[in-house]
N, C-alpha and C positions, 0 to 999 in steps of 0.2 A: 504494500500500500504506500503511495505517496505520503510527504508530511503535510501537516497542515500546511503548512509555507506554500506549498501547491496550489493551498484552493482561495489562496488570498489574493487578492484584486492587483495587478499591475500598475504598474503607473499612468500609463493610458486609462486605465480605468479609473482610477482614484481621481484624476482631472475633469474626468464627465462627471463622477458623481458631486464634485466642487461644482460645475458649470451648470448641472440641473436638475439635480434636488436642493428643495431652496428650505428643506430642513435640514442643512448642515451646512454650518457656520466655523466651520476648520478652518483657521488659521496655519495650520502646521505643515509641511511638508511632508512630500511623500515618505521619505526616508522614518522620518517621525512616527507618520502613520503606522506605518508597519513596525515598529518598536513598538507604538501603541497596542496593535494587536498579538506581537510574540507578549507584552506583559500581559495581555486578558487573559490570555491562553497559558501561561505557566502559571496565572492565579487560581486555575479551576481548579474544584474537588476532584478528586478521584473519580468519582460519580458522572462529576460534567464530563470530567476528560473521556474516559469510557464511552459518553453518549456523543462527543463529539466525535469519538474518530468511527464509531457507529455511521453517522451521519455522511463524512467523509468517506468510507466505501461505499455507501449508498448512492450518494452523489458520481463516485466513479465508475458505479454500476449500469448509472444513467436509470436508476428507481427511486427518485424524488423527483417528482413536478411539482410546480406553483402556479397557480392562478391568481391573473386579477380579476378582479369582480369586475371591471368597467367592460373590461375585451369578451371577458368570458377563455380566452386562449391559456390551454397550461404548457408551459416550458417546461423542461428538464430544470435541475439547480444546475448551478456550474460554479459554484465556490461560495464563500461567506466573508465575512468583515463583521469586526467589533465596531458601534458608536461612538462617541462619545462618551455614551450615556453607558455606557460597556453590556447594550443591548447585543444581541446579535443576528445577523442580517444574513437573511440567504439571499443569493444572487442567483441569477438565470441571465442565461446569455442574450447580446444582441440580436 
């Protein structure tokens, strides 16, 4: 299995998600960001870690979709990010 570090958003990506969701108000750089999310991620319990890397072959399985309610359309996930708010965000590709 990949590491997490895998399924964490790029730098390309981290600039769209600056550029247009306009609920995130990150000041930080990229480099930051991702510091940001290696410390979310070595802060979890045992329990979280176990359900995240759960999550992460599932994801590489391509057996997680998301939907939006607007499209009705479900995507595969394609990686995840901490917030800020050290929420955690699944993502689905362009």
């Amino acid at each position: 299995m990949a590491t997490f570090e895998n399924f964490l958003p790029d730098e390309d990506t981290y600039d769209r998600i600056l550029k247009y969701d306009l609920n995130y108000t990150y000041t930080m750089n990229y480099s930051e960001f991702y510091a940001w999310n290696l410390k979310c991620i070595s802060e979890l319990s045992e329990d979280d870690r176990l359900w995240l890397e759960g999550l992460c072959r599932r994801i590489e399985k391509n057996s997680i979709r998301l939907m939006d309610l607007e499209s009705c359309a479900a995507f595969h996930a394609h990686g995840f990010h901490y917030n800020m708010d050290g929420e955690l965000c699944i993502m689905m590709p362009r």
